[in-house]
Each structure stands twice: as C-alpha cells, then as structure tokens.
N, C-alpha and C positions, 0 to 999 in steps of 0.2 A: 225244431230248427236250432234251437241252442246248442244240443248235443253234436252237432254236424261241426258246428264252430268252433268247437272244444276238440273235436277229431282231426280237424283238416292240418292245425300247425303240426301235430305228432307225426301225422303221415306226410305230410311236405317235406318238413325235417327229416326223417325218418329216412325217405327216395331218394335225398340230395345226397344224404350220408354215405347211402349203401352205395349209391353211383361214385362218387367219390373215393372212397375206399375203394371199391372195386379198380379202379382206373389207378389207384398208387400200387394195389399188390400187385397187376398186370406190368406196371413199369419197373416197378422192386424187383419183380421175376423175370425182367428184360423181354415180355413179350410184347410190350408197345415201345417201340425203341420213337430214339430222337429226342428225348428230352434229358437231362442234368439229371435228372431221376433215373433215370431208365438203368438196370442193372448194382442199384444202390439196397444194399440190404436193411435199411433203416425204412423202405418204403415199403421193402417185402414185407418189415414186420410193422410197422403203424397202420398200413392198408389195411389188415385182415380186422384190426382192433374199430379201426373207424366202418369199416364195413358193419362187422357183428353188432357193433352202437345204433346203425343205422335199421337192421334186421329188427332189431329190440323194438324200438321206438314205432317200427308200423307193425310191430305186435300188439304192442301197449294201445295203439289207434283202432285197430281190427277188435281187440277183446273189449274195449271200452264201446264201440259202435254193438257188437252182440248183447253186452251189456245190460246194453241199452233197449235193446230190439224185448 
C-alpha cells in the first residue's frame, strides 16, 4: 500500500502536465482558437516542453509500480 502512495502524486502530476501542455501546443498551433494564446508561438514551444515533462513523470510512476510488482 505504501508503494501506491508514492505512485499516485507522479502520476497525478504527471496527467495534469501532459493535459496541459497538450492544451498550450494545440493553442500555440492555433488549433483551439479564442483564447490570447491561441496562435502565439511561445505556447507552440512551452506546450511540447510541459507536455514531454508531464509523459516523463507517468513514466517514472508506471516503472517505479513494475518495480515494484
């Protein structure tokens, strides 16, 4: 049960990250229009970074649950 504990913020963190990121390069790259963002090439390239950050980290949650197994 401890090791679940120790999983779950990496991967929480992890899904907020990638959603996130995902949601700024989609407005960086003017495909979700309407926001201040939208079409701004600072978001095309911060997106892909916070995204990859966020892939990482429920890697790092996924190998540490095998781990463990």
């Amino acid at each position: 049960m401890a090791d679940v504990k120790r999983i779950w913020p990496l991967l929480v963190a992890g899904v907020v990250l990638a959603v996130v990121g995902l949601v700024w390069t989609l407005q960086g790259l003017d495909v979700l229009r309407g926001s201040v963002m939208s079409g701004s090439s600072l978001w095309a390239v911060v997106g892909p970074i916070v995204l990859l950050s966020g892939i990482v980290l429920i890697g790092m949650a996924i190998a540490r649950r095998r781990r463990r197994d």
